[in-house]
C-alpha positions, -999 to +999 in steps of 0.1 A: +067+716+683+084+682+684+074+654+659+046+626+675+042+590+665+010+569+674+014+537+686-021+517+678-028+480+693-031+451+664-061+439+684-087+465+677-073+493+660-073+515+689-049+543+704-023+530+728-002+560+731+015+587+717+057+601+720+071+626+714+104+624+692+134+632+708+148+667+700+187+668+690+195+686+718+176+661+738+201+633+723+231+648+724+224+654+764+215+613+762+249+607+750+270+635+773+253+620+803+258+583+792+293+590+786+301+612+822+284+582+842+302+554+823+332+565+844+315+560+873+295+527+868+329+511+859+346+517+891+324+507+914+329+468+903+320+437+896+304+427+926+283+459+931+272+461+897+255+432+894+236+434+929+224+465+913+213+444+882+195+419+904+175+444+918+169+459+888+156+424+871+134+419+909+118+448+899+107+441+869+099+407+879+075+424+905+051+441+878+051+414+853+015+412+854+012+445+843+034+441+818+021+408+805-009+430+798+004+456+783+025+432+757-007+418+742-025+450+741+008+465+721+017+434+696-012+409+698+004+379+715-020+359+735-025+366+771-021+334+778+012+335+770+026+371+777+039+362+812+058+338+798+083+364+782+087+376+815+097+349+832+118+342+799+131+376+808+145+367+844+154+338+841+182+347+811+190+378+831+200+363+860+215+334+836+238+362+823+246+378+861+256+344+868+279+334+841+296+375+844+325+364+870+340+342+850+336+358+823+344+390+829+376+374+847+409+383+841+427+361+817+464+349+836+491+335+814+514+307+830+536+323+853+568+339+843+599+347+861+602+386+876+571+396+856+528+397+865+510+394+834+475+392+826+444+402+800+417+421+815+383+427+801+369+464+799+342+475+792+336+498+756+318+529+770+281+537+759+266+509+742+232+513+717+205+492+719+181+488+691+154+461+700+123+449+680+084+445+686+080+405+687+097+402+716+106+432+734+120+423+766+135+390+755+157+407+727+166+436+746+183+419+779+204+398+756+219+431+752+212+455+780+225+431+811+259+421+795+264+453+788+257+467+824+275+439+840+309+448+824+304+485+830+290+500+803+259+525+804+230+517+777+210+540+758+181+518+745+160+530+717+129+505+715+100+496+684+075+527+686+050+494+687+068+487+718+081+519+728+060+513+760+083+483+773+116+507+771+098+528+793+090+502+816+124+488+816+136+523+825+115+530+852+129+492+870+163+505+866+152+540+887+133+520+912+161+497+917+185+527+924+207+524+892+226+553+890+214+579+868+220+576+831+232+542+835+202+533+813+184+555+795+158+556+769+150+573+740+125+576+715+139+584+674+133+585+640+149+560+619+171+594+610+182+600+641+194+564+646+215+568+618+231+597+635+238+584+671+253+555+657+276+578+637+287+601+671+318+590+683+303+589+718+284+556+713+312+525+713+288+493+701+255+490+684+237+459+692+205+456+670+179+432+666+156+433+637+153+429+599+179+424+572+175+454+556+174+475+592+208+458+602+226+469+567+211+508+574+231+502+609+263+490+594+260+516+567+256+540+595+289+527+617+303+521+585+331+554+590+342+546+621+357+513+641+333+501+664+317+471+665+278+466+657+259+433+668+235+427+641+202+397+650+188+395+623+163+373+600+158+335+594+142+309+575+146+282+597+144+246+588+135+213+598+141+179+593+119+151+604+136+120+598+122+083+590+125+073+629+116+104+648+087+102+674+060+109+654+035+125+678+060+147+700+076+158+665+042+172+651+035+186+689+069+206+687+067+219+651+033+227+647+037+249+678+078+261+670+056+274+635+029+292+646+036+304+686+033+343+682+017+344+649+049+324+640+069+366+645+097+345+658+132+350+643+141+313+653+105+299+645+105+269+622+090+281+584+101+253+568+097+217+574+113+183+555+098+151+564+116+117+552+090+104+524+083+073+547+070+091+575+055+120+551+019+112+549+017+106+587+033+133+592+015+159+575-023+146+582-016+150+621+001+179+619-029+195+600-052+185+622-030+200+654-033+236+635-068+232+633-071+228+671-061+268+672-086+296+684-077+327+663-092+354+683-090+385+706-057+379+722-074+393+757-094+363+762-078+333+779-096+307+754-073+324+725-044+305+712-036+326+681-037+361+684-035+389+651-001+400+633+010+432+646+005+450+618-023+445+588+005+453+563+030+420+579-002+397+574-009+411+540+029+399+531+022+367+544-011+366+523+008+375+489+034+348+497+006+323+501-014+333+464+019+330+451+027+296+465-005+287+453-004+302+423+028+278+413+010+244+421+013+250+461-019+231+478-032+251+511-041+223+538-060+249+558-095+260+552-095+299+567-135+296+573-126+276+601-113+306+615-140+332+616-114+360+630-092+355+600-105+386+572-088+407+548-075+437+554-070+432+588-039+423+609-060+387+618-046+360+592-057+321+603-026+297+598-018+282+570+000+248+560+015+242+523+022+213+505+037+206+472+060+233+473+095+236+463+124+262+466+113+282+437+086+297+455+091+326+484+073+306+508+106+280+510+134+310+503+124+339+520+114+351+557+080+352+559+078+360+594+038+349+599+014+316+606+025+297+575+045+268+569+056+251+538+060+214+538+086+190+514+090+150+513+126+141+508+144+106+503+174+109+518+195+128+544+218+143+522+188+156+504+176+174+534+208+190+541+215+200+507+175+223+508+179+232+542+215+247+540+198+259+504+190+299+523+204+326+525+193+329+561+213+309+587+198+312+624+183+280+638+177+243+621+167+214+639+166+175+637+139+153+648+153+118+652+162+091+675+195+083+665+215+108+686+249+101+667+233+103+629+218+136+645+247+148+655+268+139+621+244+158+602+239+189+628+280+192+618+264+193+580+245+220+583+250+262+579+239+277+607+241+297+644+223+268+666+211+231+660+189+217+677+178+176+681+142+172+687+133+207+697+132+243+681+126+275+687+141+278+719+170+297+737+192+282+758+214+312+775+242+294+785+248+284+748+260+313+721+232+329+702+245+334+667+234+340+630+251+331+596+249+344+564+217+366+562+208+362+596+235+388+613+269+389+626+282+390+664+276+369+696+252+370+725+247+353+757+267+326+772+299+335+786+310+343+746+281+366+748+297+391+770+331+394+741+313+418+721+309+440+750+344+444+760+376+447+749+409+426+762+435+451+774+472+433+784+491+441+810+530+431+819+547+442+846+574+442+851+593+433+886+626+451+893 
């Protein structure tokens, strides 16, 4: 009898669903089938291709209520805000089906007597895609729609939180008449992913998740020559300097901190404000976190929703006593959030002062609704503790002095940089990580490199 998993919503406890694991002879018909259709899918072309991708994002786009629903009842965002990744969804799809012409176009050298020559872009073959919980359909059309658009097939293997989405994902692609096997999904143990990324029939592994998840991918890739995408964590800063806009700065951090349980690889978890602006800065932004409603993530009125997992706030917790326990001061009294108990996935946010970057809080991911907070005298001092990480995914610079911003956005170790924003994604730009926080590049027209490989051709005339 095949091997189960449970799947079991943050907000109560209860039984979603339950899978069934896929058999190896199931996967190793996943891959035969992916690889026999690849053929197909690439001839068809460009053009075709991505009408078939339209429909396919329509029709997801067409259920997104559903879906909305079912996102909060699998990891506990707000329903307020669930059908916000969907239109986040679309709109970066069809971002990506727009910027796939001229990026998928061939490359022409200057023209040269009695010869053609030119670089053309094909596709790699059967791409795996290995997305996370926090944002399951975000994450995984960064990967799936480049892929499709150049003409490979994708085998997506989802979070067994999330393993609900994949499906959902799968069935758009049937109803928009995707050829079969184009996109297929499967459901594995952490073993099995180990071996389909180690069959020769899978070309490129694009994963999204943890640190130590994307070194068990490279370690399984790491015999053969294909490439692997690795998204992966962050500790991402921010710097509030002495002549930011005060009250838009606090409205943009406080929420870049704490929007999904702050279970955002790009959210802010660490925040330096210019010792001028400090007090200010820190009294307002307080009494913004206090305005949250932690609370049953079906109810409109809640702002703050649990952690997916009692074990990930539990983390959060012990980073916190520890914090404290080194001289940190905790801003936030939890009794004025009633839903926030141990031993459960429901944690009430929490703000830190009078920390410093010997504590976990400032060095490593914590991945929850905390936030540490450091004055600083100087710009070069905010630089040197915010390119102080072994992370490097997102920083941003709250200022309004567009040329300083940009001098010290050159300063700084990291994938994006952002002036007087954060955690955002802007699909026509690269999305990149440094250091810690992966290797690889998606969306933008750069996005659709990894995907492909050039292939030259010279002809020539006789």
């Amino acid at each position: 009898m095949p091997e189960i998993f449970q799947t079991n919503s943050p907000i109560d406890g209860s039984l979603l669903f339950e899978r069934s694991y896929a058999t190896s002879e199931e996967l190793d018909e996943v891959l035969q089938c992916a690889v026999l259709s690849q053929k197909k899918w690439k001839q068809i072309g460009l053009e075709q291709r991505l009408g078939k991708l339209q429909s396919f994002i329509d029709a997801v786009a067409e259920r997104s209520d559903i879906l909305a629903q079912e996102l909060t009842e699998q990891m506990g965002r707000p329903i307020r805000y669930s059908a916000g990744e969907l239109k986040g969804f679309v709109h970066r799809a069809e971002t990506m089906l727009s910027l796939a012409p001229a990026a998928l176009a061939d490359i022409v050298p200057p023209e040269q007597q009695n010869s053609t020559r030119f670089i053309r872009r094909e596709p790699l073959g059967v791409v795996l895609v290995l997305s996370p919980w926090n944002y399951p359909y975000l994450t995984a059309v960064n990967a799936i729609v480049p892929a499709l658009a150049a003409g490979n097939v994708v085998v997506l293997k989802h979070s067994e939180q999330t393993a609900l989405c994949a499906e959902r994902l799968a069935e758009a692609a049937t109803a928009a008449g995707l050829p079969d096997n184009v996109f297929q999904v499967v459901h594995c143990t952490h073993e099995q992913v180990a071996n389909v990324v180690a069959d020769p029939r899978v070309d490129f592994v694009a994963f999204t998740g943890s640190v130590e998840g994307g070194l068990a991918v490279q370690k399984a890739a790491s015999e053969r020559f294909i490439g692997v995408g690795l998204e992966l964590g962050g500790k991402d800063p921010a710097y509030v300097r002495a002549d930011a806009p005060l009250q838009n700065t606090v409205e943009n951090l406080v929420d870049g901190a704490f929007f999904n349980s702050g279970q955002s690889c790009c959210g802010i978890e660490r925040i330096y404000v210019h010792s001028s602006l400090y007090d200010d800065f820190v009294a307002s932004f307080v009494e913004m976190v206090h305005q949250y409603e932690l609370g049953d993530p079906r109810k409109e009125s809640t702002t703050l929703g649990p952690m997916v997992r009692t074990s990930n706030a539990d983390r959060v917790r012990a980073q916190i006593k520890q914090a404290i326990d080194a001289g940190a001061v905790a801003l936030v009294t939890e009794d004025n959030f009633a839903h926030s108990k141990p031993g459960t996935p429901y944690l009430a946010p929490q703000v830190l002062v009078n920390v410093d970057h010997s504590m976990t809080i400032m060095k490593e991911e914590s991945f929850g609704p905390v936030i540490g907070i450091m004055a600083v005298s100087s710009d070069e001092e905010a630089i040197q503790l915010m390119n102080d990480s072994e992370f490097g995914l997102t920083a941003s610079i709250w200022t309004t002095d567009l040329q300083r911003g940009l001098e010290l956005a050159e300063e700084l170790e990291t994938g994006t940089v952002f002036m007087n924003r954060c955690d955002f994604l802007d699909p026509e730009l690269s999305w990149v990580g440094v250091k810690k926080s992966g290797r690889g590049c998606t969306l933008s027209t750069v996005g659709f490199e990894q995907m492909t490989r050039p292939k030259s051709f010279y002809l020539r005339h006789l």
